[in-house]
C-alpha positions in Angstrom: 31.8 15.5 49.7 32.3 12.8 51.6 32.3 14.4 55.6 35.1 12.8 57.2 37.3 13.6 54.3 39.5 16.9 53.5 40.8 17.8 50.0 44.3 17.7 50.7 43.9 14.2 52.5 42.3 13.0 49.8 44.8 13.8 46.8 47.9 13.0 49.4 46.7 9.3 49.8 45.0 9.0 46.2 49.0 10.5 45.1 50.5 8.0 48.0 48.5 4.5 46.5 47.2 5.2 43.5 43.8 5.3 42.7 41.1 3.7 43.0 41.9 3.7 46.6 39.2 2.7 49.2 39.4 5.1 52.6 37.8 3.9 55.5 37.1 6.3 58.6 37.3 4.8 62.3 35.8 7.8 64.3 32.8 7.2 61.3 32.6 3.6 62.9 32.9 4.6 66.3 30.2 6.8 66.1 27.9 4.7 64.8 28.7 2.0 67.5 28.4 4.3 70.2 25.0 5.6 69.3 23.2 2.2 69.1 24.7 1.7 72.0 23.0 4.8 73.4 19.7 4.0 71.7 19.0 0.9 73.7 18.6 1.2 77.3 17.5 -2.1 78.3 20.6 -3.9 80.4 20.4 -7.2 78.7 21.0 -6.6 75.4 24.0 -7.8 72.7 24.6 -5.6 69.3 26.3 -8.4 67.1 28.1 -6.7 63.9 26.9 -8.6 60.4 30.6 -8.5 59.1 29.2 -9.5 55.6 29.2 -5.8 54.9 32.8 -5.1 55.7 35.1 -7.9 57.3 38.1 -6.0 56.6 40.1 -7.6 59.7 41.2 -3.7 60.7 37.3 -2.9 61.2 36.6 -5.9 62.8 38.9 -5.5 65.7 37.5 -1.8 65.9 34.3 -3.2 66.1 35.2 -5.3 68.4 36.5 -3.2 71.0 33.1 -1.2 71.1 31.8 -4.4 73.1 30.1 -5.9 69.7 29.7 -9.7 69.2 30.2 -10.8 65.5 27.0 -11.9 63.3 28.8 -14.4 60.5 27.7 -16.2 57.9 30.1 -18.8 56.4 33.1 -21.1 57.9 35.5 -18.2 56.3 34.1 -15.3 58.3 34.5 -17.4 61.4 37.7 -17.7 61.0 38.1 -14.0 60.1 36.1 -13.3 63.5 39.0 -15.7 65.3 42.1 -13.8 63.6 40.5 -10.8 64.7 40.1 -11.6 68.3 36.4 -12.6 68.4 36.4 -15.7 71.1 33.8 -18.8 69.8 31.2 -17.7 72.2 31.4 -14.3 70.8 30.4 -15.5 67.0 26.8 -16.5 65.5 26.8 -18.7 62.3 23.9 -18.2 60.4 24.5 -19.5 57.0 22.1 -21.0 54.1 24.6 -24.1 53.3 24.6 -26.7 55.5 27.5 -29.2 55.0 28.3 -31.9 57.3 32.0 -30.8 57.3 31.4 -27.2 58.1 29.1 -28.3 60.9 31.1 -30.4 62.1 34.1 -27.9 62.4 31.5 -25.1 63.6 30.5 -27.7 66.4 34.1 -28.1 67.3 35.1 -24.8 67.7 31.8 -24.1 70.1 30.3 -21.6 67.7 26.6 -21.5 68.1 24.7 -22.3 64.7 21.7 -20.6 63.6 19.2 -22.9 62.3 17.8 -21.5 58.5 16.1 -24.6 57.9 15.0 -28.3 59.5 17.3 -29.6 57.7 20.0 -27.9 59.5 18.7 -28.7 62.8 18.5 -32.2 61.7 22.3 -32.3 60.7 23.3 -30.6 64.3 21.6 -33.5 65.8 23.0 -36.1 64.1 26.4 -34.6 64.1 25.9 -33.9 68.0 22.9 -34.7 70.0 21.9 -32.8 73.1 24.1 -29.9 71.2 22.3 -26.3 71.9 21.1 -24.2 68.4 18.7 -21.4 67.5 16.8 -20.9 64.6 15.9 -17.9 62.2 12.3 -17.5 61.4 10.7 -16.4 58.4 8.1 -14.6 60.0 5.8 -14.1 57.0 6.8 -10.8 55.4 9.8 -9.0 54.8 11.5 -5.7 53.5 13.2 -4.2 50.8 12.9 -2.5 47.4 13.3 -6.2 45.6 13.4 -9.4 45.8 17.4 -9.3 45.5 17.0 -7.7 49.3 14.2 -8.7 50.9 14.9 -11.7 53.3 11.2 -12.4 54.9 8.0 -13.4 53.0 7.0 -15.9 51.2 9.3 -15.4 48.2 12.8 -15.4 50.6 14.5 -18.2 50.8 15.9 -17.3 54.6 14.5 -18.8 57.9 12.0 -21.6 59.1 8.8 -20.3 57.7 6.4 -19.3 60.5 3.7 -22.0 60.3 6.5 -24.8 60.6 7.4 -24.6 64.3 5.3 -27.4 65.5 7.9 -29.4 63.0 10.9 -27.6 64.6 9.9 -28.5 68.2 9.5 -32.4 66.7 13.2 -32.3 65.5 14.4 -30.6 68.6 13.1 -33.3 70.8 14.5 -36.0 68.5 17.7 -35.0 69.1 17.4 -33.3 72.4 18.8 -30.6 71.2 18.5 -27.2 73.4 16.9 -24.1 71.1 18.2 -21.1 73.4 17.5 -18.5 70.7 14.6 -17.0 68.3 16.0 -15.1 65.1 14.7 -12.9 62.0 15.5 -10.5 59.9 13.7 -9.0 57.2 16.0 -7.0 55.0 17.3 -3.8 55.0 16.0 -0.3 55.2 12.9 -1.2 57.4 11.4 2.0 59.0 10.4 1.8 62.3 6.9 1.0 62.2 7.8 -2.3 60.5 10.8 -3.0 62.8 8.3 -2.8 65.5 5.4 -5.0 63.5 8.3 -8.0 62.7 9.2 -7.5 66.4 6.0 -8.3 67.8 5.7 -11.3 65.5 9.0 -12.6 66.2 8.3 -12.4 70.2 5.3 -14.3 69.3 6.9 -17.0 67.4 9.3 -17.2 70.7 6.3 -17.7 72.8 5.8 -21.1 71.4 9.2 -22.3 73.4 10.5 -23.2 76.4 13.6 -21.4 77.8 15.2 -19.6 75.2 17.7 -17.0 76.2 17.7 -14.5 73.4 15.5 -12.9 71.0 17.6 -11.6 68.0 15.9 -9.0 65.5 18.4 -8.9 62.8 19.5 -5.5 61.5 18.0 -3.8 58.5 18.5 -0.2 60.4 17.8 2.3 57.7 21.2 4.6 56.4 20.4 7.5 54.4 22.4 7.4 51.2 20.6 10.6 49.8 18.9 13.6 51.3 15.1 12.0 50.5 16.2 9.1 52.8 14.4 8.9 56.1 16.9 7.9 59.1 15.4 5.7 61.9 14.1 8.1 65.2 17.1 5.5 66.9 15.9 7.3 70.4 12.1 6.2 69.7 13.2 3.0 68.3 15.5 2.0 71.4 12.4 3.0 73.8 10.3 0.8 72.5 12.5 -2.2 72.0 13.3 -1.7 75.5 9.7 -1.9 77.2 8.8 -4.2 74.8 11.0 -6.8 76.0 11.0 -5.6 79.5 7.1 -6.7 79.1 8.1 -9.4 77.3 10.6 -10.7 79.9 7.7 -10.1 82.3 5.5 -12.4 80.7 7.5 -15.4 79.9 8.9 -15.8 83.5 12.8 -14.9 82.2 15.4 -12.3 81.9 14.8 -12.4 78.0 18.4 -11.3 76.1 17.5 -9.0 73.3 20.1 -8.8 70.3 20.5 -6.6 67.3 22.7 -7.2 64.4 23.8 -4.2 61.9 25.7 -4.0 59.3 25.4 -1.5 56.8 24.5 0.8 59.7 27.6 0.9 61.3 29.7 0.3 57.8 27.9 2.0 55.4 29.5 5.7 56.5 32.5 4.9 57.2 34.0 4.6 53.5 34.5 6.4 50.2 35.9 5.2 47.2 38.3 7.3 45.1 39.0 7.5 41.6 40.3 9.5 38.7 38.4 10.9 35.7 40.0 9.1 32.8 37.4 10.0 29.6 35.0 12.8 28.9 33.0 11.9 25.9 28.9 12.7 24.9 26.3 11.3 22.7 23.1 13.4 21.4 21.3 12.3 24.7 24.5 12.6 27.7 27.1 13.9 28.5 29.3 10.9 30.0 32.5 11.1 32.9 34.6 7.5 32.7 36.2 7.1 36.2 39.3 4.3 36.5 37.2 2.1 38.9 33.9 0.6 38.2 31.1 -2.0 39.3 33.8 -3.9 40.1 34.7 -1.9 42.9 31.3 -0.9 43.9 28.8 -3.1 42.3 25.9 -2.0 44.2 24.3 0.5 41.7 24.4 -2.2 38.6 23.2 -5.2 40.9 20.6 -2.9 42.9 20.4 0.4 41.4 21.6 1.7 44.8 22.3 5.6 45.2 25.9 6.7 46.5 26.6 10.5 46.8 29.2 11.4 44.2 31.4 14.6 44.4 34.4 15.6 42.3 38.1 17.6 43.5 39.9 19.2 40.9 43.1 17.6 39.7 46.5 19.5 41.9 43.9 22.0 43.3 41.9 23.4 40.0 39.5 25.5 41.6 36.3 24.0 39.8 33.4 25.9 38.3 30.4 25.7 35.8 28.0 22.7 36.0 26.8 19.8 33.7 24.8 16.6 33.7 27.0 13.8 33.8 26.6 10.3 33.5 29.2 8.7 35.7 30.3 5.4 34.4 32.8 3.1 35.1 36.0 1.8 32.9 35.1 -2.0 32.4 34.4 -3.4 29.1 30.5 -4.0 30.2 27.4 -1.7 29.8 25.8 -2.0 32.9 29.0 -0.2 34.5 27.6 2.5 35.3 27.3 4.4 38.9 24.5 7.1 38.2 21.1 4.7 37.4 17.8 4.8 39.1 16.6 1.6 40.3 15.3 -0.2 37.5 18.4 0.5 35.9 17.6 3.5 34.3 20.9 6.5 33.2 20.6 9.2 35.8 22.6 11.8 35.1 24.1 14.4 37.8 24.4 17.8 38.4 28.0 18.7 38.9 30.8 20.9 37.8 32.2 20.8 34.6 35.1 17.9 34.9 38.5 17.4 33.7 40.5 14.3 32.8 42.3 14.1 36.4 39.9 15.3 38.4 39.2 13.0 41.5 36.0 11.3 42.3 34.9 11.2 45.7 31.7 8.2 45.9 30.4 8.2 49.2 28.8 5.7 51.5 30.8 2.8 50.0 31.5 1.5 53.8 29.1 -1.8 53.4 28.7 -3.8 51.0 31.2 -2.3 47.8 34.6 -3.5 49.6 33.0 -7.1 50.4 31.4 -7.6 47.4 34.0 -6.0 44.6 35.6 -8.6 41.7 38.9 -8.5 39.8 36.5 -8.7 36.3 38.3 -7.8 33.5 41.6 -8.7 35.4 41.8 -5.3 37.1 43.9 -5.2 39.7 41.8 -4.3 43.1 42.5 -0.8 44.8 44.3 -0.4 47.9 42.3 0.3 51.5 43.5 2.8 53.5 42.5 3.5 57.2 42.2 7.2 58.3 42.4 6.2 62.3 40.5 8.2 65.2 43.9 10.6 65.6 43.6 11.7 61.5 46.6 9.5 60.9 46.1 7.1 57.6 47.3 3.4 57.9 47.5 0.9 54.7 44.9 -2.1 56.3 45.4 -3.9 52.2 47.9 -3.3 49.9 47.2 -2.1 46.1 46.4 -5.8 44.3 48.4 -7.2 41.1 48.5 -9.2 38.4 50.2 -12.0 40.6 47.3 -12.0 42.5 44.6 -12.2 40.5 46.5 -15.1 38.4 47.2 -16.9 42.4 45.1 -20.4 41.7 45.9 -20.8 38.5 47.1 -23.7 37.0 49.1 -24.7 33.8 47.5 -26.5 31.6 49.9 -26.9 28.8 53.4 -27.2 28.3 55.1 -25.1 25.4 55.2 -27.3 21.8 51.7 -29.7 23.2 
């Protein structure tokens, strides 16, 4: 079961809004701020939060009060960052498109743009010369279990690629535009020996520049979803980031700013998704458990094949007992809604105890990446998001959705009798 979470909380607020109901934890967040705050202790430093994997605005401002800058990555999320309290200097834009409009807002507001291509340094100076930008690298490889999260390498379609920084510097000079920054990141779940590795290369891509300000390293810290999963040593990890750019400080003649951006690693934790066994039904080959939520709530283990822990509460109490493999799956109308899959998509079934229509589902880890990413497919109405705050008192942060809503932009096409 979820760790933050009591029994009784959980059926009072699944009772109080109706399931599926997302909970989020803020002493979950806090404590995952606070120790990669303690990890690092070299004095210039800034931990930017990626707010793609939760932008809830009630997160956000708890976020922000732990001293975190905001990593975004569209015109929208900058203007979550802004309701939220984020100030311009406080926000990073690094975002594939490149439109002049958005720019041109971006360069408006004072938000500092993160260059994923020439072309986007190009626009910068055209829309304002002499401007200041920094670009994300590709630095040549990258991490993840496929292609769908792996952002370095030659198959990623983030960043400058390495070899084209002669071309950068051409552009730059063009348009005298300042570079005060060197970025990469290289997907998620990198251990620390390849943390390290993409570090050194990204120090030595900064090398080729004259007076940047920062070095940022992206985020990709590693969460552990399941027991096999290795954490990062964040103690070992922090040492060596910090005398690496203490040396690296050394050697380039500057105070060199080094900055970190996780998401998942501060989210990931912090939130469970509830739901209600609706359907027990079996085939020759599994036994299956229908929940009343499904990948369009969480769609992370039919996109990736991602692992979240799954427990189950009995319904008012039920003590439960006996154990079965079950196949979780979801209630849409689509066969790949399914929770319990390896990752090439394969059924995995689970041990648990024998389950009742009513009983409550409890799926873990759903902090980053399930809230931000969830749909209103088959015109289901979107679950309501609870916040469990650091006194153990719950605060609605988004009402339950409804029909209303998910009809909001529509427009009629026809008149009755034509």
């Amino acid at each position: 079961m979820s760790h933050h979470l009591n029994e009784s909380l959980i059926r009072e607020l699944a009772h109080k809004y109706h399931t599926p109901l997302y909970i989020f934890s803020e002493k979950e967040i806090r404590k995952q701020c606070q120790q990669l705050k303690s990890a690092i202790s070299y004095e210039n430093k800034k931990i930017r939060y990626a707010c793609k994997a939760l932008s809830l605005q009630a997160i956000l401002k708890i976020v922000r009060s732990e001293g975190f800058d905001i990593d975004v990555v569209s015109l929208n999320e900058v203007k979550r960052a802004q309701r939220a309290g984020y100030n311009a200097d406080e926000i990073l834009y690094t975002g594939e498109g490149a439109s002049q409009l958005v720019f041109e807002e971006l360069l408006e507001k004072g938000v500092l743009i993160n260059c994923s291509s020439i072309d986007q340094i190009r626009l910068i100076g055209e829309i304002k010369p002499g401007s200041s930008c920094s670009i994300r690298v590709n630095p040549g490889e990258g991490h993840g279990a496929t292609t769908k999260t792996n952002t370095g390498g030659p198959s990623s379609k983030h960043g400058i690629y390495h070899d084209q920084m002669d071309e950068v510097k051409k552009v730059l000079k063009e348009y005298d535009l300042k570079l005060v920054g060197v970025h990469s990141h290289i997907g998620s779940e990198s251990d620390l020996n390849h943390w390290l590795r993409i570090k050194d290369l990204t120090l030595n891509i900064a090398k080729q520049f004259d007076d940047i300000d920062f070095v940022d390293l992206g985020g990709g810290i590693p969460v552990v979803y399941k027991e096999s999963d290795k954490p990062m040593p964040l103690n070992e990890w922090g040492e060596k980031l910090t005398e690496s750019f203490s040396n690296f400080s050394k050697e380039y003649g500057k105070d060199i700013q080094l900055v970190i951006e996780p998401g998942r690693f501060i989210a990931a934790s912090c939130g469970s998704l509830i739901a209600e066994v609706e359907n027990l039904k079996h085939t020759p080959n599994y036994h299956f458990a229908i929940v009343n939520t499904g990948l369009n709530h969480n769609p992370r283990p039919s996109l990736y094949g991602s692992y979240h822990p799954i427990s189950f509460i009995g319904a008012e109490g039920r003590k439960m007992d006996g154990e079965r493999n079950y196949v979780i799956g979801g209630n849409l109308c689509e066969s790949g809604d399914v929770f319990t899959v390896t990752a090439d998509g394969t059924l995995a079934p689970r041990k648990l105890p024998m389950l009742q229509i009513g009983d409550l589902m409890i799926m873990g880890m759903i902090g980053a990446y399930s809230y931000t990413m969830k749909s209103e497919y088959n015109s289901m109405n979107l679950p309501a998001s609870v916040l469990v705050d650091i006194n153990g008192n719950e605060k609605l942060i988004e009402r339950r959705g409804t029909i209303d809503d998910i009809m909001r932009r529509e427009m009629e096409a026809y008149t009755e009798g034509h």
